[in-house]
TITIKOL-669911 format. One line per field, with one value per residue (C-alpha): residue number from 1; x, y, z; chain. Coordinates in steps of 0.2 Angstrom, whole numbers, plus 5000, padded with zeros to 4 digits. Example, Ala and Ser with C-alpha at 12.3 -4.5 7.8 and 13.67 -1.06 7.14 Angstrom:
// TITIKOL-669911
pos = c(1, 2) $
east = c(5062, 5068) $
north = c(4978, 4995) $
up = c(5039, 5036) $
unit = c(A, A) $
This chain:
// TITIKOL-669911
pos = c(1, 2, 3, 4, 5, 6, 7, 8, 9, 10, 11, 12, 13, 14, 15, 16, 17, 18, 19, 20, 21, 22, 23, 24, 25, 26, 27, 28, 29, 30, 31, 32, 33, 34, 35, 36, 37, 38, 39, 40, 41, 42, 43, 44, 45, 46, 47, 48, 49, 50, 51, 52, 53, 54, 55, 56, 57, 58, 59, 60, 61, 62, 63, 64, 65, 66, 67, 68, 69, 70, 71, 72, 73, 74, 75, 76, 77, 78, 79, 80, 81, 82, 83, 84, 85, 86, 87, 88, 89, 90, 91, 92, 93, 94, 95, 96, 97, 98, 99, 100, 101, 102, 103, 104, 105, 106, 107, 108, 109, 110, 111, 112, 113, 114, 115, 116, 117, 118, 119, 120, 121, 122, 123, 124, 125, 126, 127, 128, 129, 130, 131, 132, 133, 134, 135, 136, 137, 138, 139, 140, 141, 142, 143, 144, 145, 146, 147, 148, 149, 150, 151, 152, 153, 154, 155, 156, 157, 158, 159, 160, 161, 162, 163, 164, 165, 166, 167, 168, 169, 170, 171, 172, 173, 174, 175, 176, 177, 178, 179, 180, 181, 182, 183, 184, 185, 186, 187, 188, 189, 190, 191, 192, 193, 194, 195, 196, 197, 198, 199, 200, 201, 202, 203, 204, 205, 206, 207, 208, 209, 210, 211, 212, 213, 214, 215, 216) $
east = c(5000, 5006, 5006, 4988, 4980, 4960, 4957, 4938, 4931, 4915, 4917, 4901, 4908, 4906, 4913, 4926, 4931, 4931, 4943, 4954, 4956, 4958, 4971, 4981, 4979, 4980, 4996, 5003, 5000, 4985, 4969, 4955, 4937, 4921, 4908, 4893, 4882, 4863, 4854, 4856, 4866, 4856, 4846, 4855, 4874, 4886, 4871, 4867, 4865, 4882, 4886, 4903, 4909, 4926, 4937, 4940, 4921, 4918, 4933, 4930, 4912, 4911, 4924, 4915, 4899, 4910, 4915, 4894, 4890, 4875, 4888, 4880, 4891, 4884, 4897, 4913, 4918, 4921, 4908, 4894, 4890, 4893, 4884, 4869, 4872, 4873, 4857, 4847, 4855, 4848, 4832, 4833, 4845, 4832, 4816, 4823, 4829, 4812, 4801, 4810, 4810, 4793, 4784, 4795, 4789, 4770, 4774, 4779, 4764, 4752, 4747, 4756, 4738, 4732, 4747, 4748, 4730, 4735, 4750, 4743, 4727, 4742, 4752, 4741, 4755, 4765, 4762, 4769, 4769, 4779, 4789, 4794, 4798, 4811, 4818, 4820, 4830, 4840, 4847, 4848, 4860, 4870, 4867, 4886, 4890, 4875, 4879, 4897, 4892, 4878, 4890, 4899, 4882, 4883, 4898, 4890, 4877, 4890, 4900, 4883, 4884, 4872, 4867, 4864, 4853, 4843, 4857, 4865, 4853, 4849, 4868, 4864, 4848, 4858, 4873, 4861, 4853, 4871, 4876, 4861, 4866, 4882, 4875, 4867, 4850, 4845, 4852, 4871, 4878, 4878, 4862, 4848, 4838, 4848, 4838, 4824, 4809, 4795, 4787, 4794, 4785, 4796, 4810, 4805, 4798, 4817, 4822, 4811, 4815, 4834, 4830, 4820, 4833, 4848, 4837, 4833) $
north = c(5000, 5019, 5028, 5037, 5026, 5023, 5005, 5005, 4984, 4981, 4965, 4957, 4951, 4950, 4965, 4955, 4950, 4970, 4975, 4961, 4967, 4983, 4980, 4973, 4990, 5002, 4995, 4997, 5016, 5014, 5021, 5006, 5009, 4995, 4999, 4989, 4989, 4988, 4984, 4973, 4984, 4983, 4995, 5009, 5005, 5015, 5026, 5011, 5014, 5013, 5014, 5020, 5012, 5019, 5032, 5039, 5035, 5054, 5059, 5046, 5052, 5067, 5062, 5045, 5057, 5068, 5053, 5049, 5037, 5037, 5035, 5038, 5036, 5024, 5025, 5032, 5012, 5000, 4985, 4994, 4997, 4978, 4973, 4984, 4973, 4956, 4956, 4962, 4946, 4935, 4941, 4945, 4930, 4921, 4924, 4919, 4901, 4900, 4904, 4890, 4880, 4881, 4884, 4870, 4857, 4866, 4859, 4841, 4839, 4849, 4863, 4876, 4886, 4884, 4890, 4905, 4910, 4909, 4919, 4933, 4933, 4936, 4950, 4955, 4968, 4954, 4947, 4932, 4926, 4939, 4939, 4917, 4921, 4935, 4925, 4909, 4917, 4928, 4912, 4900, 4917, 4921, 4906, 4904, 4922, 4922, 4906, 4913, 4929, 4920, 4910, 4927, 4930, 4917, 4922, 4939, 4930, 4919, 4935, 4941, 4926, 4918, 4899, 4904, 4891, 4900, 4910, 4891, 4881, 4897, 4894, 4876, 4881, 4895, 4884, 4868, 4877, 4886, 4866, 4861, 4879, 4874, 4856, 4862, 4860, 4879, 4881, 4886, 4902, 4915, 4910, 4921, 4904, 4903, 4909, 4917, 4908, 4919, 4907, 4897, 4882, 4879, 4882, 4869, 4857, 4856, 4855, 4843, 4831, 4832, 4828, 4811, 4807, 4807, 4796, 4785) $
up = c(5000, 4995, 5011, 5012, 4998, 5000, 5001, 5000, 5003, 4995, 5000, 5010, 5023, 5042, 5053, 5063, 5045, 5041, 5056, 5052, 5034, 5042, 5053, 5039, 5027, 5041, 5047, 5031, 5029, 5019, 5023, 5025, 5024, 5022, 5010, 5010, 4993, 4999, 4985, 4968, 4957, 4941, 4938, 4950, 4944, 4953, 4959, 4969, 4990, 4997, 5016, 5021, 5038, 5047, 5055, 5036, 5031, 5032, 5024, 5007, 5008, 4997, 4986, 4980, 4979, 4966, 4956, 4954, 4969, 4982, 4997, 5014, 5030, 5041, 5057, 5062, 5068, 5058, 5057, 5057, 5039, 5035, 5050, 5041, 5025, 5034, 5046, 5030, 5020, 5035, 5028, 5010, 5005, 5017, 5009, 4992, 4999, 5009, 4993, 4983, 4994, 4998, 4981, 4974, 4989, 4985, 4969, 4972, 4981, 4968, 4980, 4975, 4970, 4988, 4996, 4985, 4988, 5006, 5005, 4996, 5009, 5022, 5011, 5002, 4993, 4988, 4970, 4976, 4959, 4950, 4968, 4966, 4948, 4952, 4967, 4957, 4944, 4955, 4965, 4950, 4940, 4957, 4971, 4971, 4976, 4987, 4997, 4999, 5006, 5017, 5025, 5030, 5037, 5047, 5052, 5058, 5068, 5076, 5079, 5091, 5100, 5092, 5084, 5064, 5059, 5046, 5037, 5038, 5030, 5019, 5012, 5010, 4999, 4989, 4986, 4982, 4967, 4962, 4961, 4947, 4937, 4935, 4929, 4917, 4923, 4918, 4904, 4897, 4908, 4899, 4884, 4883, 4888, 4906, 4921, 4907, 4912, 4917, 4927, 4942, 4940, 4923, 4936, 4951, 4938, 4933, 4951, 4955, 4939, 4944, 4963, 4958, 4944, 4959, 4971, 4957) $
unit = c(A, A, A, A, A, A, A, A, A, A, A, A, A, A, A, A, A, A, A, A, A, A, A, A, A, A, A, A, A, A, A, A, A, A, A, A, A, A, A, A, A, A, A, A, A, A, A, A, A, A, A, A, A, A, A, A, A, A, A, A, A, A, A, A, A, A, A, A, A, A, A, A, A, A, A, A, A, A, A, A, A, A, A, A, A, A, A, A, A, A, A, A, A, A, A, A, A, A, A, A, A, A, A, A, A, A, A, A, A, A, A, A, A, A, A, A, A, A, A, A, A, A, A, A, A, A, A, A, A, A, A, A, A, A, A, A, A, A, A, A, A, A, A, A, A, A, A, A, A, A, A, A, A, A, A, A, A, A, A, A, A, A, A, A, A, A, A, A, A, A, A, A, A, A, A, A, A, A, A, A, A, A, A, A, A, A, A, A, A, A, A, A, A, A, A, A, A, A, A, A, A, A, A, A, A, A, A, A, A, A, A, A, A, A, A, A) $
């Protein structure tokens, strides 16, 4: 590191991970500060949400703004900003491994109708079939990335003292369907037919096929 060089992380991580990496800048002169990206980047690009987190947070602040981000600091200490990031991910990253998991059991068991019908009399705001569509594509496109950062979520709940059984088994979920994209089961990466499908049931149908084929 040059003496007095910005080393901004956008890596999500956990916040002991963030003062470790810290530590390791700092003491070489540079000048470390965490940012945690808040949203999915498409369709805000660098004008997405960006919370700045440590003792030169305010300093990087208005430069990044001059440069065209939506940089907000969220603390002076370090942690803070990734600890915003990673408590959302418990629920975010959450919702879409409970929604697959759930419409694609629904499915198996040919109720999926009944359970949305029961779902939107209980959010009624939520088009949950517009909603199971976005998340199934989301995880079958980025399941790796999200399993990785989950697992630093994980490691954030763990940091609070806490068992992290649902960010665990949401990794699990996450990382299950990143294993069939990489199989092929959705498609080839990078076709205009991969992760396209408007309608999840297309999607679980798939995953369901590839289920009972391994127990057979």
């Amino acid at each position: 590191m040059k003496q007095g060089a910005w080393f901004l992380d956008f890596n999500s991580a956990s916040p002991g991970a963030k003062q470790r990496a810290a530590d390791l800048i700092d003491g070489k002169g540079g000048r470390y500060v965490e940012g945690a990206v808040m949203t999915s980047i498409p369709p805000y690009r660098i004008k997405v949400p960006l919370l700045l987190g440590g003792a030169g947070a305010a300093t990087l602040a208005p430069l990044l703004v001059e440069l065209g981000f939506d940089a907000k600091v969220a603390s002076q200490k370090l942690g803070v900003a990734s600890a915003v990031k990673m408590c959302r991910s418990v629920m975010i990253k959450g919702m879409e491994a409970m929604v697959i998991e759930a419409f694609t059991t629904a499915r198996a068991y040919g109720v999926e109708d009944a359970v949305l019908a029961s779902l939107k009399e209980t959010f009624p705001g939520i088009d949950w079939e517009k909603q199971g569509a976005y998340f199934f594509q989301r995880v079958i496109e980025h399941g790796r990335r999200r399993s990785e950062e989950v697992r630093e979520v994980a490691e954030t709940v763990r940091e609070a003292g806490l068992t992290p059984w649902s960010a665990q088994g949401t990794a699990e979920r996450q990382a299950f369907i990143a294993d069939l994209a990489d199989e092929g089961l959705f498609g080839p990466k990078g076709s205009e037919a991969f992760a396209r499908s408007a309608d999840w049931r297309v999607e679980a149908d798939r995953i369901l096929g590839a289920v009972k084929k391994k127990q057979d």
